[in-house]
C-alpha positions in Angstrom: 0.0 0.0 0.0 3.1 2.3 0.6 4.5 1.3 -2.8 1.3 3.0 -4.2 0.5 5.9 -2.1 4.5 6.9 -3.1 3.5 6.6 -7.0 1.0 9.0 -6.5 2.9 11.4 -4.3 5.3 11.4 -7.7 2.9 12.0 -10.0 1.8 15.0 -7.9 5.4 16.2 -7.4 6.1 20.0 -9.1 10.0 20.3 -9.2 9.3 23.9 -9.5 7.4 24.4 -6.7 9.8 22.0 -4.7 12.7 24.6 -5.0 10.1 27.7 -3.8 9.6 25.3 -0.7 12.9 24.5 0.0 13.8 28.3 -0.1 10.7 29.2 2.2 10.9 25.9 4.8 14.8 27.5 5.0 16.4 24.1 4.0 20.2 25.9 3.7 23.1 24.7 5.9 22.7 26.0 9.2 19.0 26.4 9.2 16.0 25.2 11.1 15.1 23.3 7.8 18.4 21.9 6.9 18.4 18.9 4.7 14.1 18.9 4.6 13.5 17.7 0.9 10.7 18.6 -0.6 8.4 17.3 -4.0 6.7 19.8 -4.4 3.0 18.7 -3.2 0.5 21.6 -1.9 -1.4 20.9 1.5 -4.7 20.5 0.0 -2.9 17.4 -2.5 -1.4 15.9 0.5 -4.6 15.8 2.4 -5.8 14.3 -0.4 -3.8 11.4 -0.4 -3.7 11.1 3.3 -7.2 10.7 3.3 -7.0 7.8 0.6 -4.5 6.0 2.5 -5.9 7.0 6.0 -6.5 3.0 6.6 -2.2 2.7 6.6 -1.0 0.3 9.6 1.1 1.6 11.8 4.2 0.5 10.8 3.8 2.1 7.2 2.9 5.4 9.1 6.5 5.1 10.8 8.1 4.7 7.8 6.9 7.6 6.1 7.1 9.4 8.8 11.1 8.5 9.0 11.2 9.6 5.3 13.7 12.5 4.7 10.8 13.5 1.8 8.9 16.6 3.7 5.7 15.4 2.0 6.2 11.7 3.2 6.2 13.1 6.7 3.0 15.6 6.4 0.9 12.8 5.0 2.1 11.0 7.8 0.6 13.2 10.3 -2.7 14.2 8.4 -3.8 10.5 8.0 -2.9 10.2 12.5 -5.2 13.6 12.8 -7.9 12.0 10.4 -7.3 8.7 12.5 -7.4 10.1 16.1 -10.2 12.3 15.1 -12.7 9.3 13.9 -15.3 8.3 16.2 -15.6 3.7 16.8 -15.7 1.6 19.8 -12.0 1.6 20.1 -12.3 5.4 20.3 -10.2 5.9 23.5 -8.0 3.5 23.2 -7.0 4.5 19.6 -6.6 7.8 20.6 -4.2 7.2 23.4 -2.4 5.2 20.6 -1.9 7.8 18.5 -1.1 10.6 21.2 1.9 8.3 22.7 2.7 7.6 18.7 2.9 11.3 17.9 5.1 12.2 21.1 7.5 9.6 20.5 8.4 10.3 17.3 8.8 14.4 17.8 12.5 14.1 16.2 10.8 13.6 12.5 8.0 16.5 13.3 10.8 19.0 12.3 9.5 21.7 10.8 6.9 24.7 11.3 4.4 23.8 9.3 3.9 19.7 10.5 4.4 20.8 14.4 0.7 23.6 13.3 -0.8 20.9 11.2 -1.0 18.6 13.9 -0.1 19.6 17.6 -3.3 21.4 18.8 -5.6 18.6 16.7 -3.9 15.5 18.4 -2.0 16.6 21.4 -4.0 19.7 22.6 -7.2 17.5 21.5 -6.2 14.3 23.8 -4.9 16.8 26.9 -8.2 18.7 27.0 -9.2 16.9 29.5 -6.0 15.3 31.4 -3.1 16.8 33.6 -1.3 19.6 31.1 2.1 18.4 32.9 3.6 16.9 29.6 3.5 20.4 27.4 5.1 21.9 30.4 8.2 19.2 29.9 8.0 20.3 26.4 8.4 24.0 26.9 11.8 22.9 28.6 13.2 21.0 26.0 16.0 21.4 24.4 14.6 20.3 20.8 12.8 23.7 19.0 10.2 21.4 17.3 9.2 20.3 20.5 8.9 23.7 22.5 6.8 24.8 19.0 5.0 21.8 20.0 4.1 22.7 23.6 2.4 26.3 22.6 0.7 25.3 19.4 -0.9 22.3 21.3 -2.4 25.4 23.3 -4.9 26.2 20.3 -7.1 23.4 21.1 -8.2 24.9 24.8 -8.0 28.5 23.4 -11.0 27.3 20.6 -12.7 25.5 23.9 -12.5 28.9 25.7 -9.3 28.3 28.0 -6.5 30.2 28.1 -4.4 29.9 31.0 -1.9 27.3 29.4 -1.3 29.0 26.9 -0.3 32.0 29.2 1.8 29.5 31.3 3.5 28.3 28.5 4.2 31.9 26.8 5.8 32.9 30.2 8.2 29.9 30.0 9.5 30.9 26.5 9.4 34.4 27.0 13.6 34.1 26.9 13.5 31.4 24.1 15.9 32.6 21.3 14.4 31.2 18.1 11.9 33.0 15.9 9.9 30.7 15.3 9.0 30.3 19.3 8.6 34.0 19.4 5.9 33.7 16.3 4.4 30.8 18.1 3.9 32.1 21.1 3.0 35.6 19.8 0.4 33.9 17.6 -0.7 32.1 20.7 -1.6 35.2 22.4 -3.4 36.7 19.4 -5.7 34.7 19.2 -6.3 34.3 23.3 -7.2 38.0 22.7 -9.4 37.1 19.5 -11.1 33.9 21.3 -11.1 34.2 24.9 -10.5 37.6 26.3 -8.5 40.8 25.4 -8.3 42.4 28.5 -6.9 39.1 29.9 -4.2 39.7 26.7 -4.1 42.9 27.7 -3.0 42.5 31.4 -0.7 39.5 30.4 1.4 42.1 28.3 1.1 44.7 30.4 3.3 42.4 33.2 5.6 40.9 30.3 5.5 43.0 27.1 9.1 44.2 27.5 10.6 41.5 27.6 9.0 39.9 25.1 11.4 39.7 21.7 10.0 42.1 19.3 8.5 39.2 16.5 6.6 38.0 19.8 5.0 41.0 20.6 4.1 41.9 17.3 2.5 38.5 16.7 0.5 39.2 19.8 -1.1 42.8 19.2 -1.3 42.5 15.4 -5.6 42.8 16.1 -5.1 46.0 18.2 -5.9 49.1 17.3 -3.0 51.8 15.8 -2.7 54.1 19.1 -2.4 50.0 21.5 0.2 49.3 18.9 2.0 52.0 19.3 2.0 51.9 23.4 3.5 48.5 23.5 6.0 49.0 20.7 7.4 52.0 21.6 7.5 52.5 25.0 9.9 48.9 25.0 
């Protein structure tokens, strides 16, 4: 079944746009996407196929999810957020499945765009309900992908009308020095503001706002007003 879900991943592969994505994903030497290959699939293609091959053992999903091809990975992770999101008798027990799955394979979830695809709609999903004490171990880790992890996971109680996680978890990577965290965890407290409450935003950067990394900050008030904006920016 693997053989054939890769002979359709090549007949949607674009070389073109392959080399636009490996540019924008920031493949080079040195950067958060070094050696990510790409072949060139958009998101809506590969939810196509990961919907088509959504019945893939497990063992199949390891192996693509091993795969250096960045594609190979995503589908990976779209058919275990179809999976974990399908409602049978085994419901619970599947879902605890896939949740330990996911988490033990955070090494091949290496990338911006597979940690937002997937963290809040498996992770945040299963942890809704349960002790939040494993995000909290992921905010401290030493692996990016798995601190981008710990606040995107977040989204799921923002959308259920819960926010003080996420403001936990900003807190603990207010000093991170990637970007990526900072846009993370500015995007994070946008959309507390948008979805829960802006005057709980607003008192949260009143307390922290200066030391917040710029990208972070500007993340995080880009639905205020012109005159808020300017407040928090310049008075740094």
């Amino acid at each position: 079944m693997i053989k054939k879900l890769r002979e359709e991943l090549e007949k949607f592969a674009s070389p073109k746009k392959a080399k636009v994505y490996q540019r924008f994903f920031k493949t080079g030497v040195g950067e958060y996407g070094e050696g990510d290959v790409f072949l060139g699939l958009t998101v809506p293609q590969s939810r196509t196929i990961a919907i088509k091959y959504r019945g893939l053992e497990f063992v199949d999903i390891r192996i693509l999810l091993q795969s250096k091809m960045h594609e190979e990975r995503l589908i990976a992770l779209l058919i275990l957020v179809y999976r974990f999101n399908q409602k049978d008798k085994k419901e619970n027990k599947e879902k605890r499945r896939i949740f330990d799955f996911y988490l033990a394979h955070t090494k091949y979830i290496n990338n911006w765009d597979l940690v937002d695809l997937s963290a809040d709609k498996i992770v945040g999903q299963y942890l809704l309900d349960k002790s939040k004490d494993i995000l909290f171990r992921l905010a401290r880790s030493k692996n990016l992908w798995e601190r981008r992890i710990s606040i995107v996971a977040t989204y799921k109680f923002i959308k259920d009308g819960r926010y003080q996680e996420t403001l936990t978890i900003s807190k603990m990577l207010l000093n991170d020095q990637h970007d990526l965290i900072h846009k993370a965890v500015g995007w994070m407290l946008r959309e507390v503001g948008k979805n829960c409450s802006q005057e709980v935003l607003e008192k949260f950067l009143k307390k922290n706002y200066q030391k917040m990394p710029r990208t972070m900050l500007r993340y995080a008030i880009e639905r205020f007003s012109k005159e808020k904006k300017e407040i928090f920016m310049y008075n740094k």
